[in-house]
C-alpha positions in Angstrom: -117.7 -33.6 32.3 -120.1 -36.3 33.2 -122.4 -36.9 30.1 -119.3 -37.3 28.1 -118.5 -40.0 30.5 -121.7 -41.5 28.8 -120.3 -41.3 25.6 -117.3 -43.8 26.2 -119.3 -46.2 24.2 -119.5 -44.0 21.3 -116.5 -42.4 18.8 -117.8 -38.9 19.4 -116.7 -39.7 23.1 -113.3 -37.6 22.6 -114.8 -35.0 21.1 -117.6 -34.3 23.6 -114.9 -34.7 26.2 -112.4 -32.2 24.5 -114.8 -29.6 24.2 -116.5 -30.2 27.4 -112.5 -29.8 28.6 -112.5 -26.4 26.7 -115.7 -25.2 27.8 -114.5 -26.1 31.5 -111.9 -23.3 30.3 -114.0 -20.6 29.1 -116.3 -20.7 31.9 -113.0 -20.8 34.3 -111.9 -17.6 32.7 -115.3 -16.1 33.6 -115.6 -17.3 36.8 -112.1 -16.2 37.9 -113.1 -12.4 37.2 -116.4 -12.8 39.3 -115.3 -14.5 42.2 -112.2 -15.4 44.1 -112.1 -18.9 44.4 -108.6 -19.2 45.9 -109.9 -18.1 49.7 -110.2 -21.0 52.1 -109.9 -19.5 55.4 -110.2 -15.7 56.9 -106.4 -14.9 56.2 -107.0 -15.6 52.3 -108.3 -12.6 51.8 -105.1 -10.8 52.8 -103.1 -12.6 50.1 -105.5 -13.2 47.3 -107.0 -10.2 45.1 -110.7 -9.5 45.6 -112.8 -10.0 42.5 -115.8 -8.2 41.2 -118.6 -9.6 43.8 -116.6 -8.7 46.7 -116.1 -5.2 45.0 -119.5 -4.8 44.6 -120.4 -5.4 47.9 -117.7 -3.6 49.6 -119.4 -0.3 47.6 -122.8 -0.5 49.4 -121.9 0.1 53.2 -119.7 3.0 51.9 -122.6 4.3 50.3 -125.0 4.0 52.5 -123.0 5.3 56.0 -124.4 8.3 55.4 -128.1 10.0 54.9 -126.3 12.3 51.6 -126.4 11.5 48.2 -123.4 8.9 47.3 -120.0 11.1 45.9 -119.4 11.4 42.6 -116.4 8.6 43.4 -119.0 6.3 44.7 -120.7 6.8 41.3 -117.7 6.4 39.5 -116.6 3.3 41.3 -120.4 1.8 40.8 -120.1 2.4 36.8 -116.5 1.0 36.7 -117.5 -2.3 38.4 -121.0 -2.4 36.7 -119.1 -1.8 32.9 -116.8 -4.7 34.5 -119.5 -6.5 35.3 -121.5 -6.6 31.7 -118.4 -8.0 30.1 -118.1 -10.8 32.2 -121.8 -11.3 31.7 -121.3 -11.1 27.7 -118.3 -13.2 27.8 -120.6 -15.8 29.5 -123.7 -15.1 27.5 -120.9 -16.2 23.7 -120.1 -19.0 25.9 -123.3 -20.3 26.3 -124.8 -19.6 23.2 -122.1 -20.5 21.1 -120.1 -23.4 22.8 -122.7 -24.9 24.8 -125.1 -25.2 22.0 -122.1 -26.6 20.2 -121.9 -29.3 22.4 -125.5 -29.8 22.9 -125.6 -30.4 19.4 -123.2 -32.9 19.8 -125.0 -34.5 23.1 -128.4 -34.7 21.1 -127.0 -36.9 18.7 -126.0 -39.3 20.9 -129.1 -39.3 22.8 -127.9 -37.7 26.2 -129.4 -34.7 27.8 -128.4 -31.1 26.6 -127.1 -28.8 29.1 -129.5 -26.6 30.2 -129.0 -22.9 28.9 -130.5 -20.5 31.3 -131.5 -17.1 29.2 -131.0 -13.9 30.6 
């Protein structure tokens, strides 16, 4: 984490670090469920589960081949990924509001820069 790289001056420098290290973490965790980050190349995608974006988007050309109404297991599909979705989005709204402003606090009394916390 680079502003506790500013810190190496100052004995709250392993701490910022450490819990930069564990927000890294956390926000890994979240990440992980969103997106695939293991695909480098085209084959990839045969060997590496597809996460929740690439779910998503693999629903709307099935739903809209046809001029009907989606199925019921379109539906179905759309609230199972959506639910999925939301919980990744509340794991990463605790993160941020809890160990982000944890370490901002921690930033702001050394005089560096808060992370910026973008509300949703």
């Amino acid at each position: 984490m680079a502003r506790a790289a500013r810190t190496a001056t100052a004995g709250a420098a392993s701490t910022i670090a450490a819990q930069g290290q564990a927000l890294e973490v956390k926000l890994a965790s979240v990440e992980d469920e969103l997106v695939q980050m293991n695909i480098r190349e085209g084959n990839d995608v045969l060997t590496y589960p597809a996460k929740l974006n690439n779910l998503i988007a693999a629903l709307a050309p099935v739903v809209a081949a046809t001029d009907t109404a989606p199925t019921a297991q379109s539906y179905e599909v759309f609230k199972d990924l959506s639910s999925r979705l939301e919980r990744q989005l509340a794991r990463l709204d605790e993160i941020m509001e809890r160990d982000v402003a944890a370490i901002n606090k921690l930033l702001e009394v050394q005089h560096i820069s808060a992370i910026p916390i973008r509300h949703r």
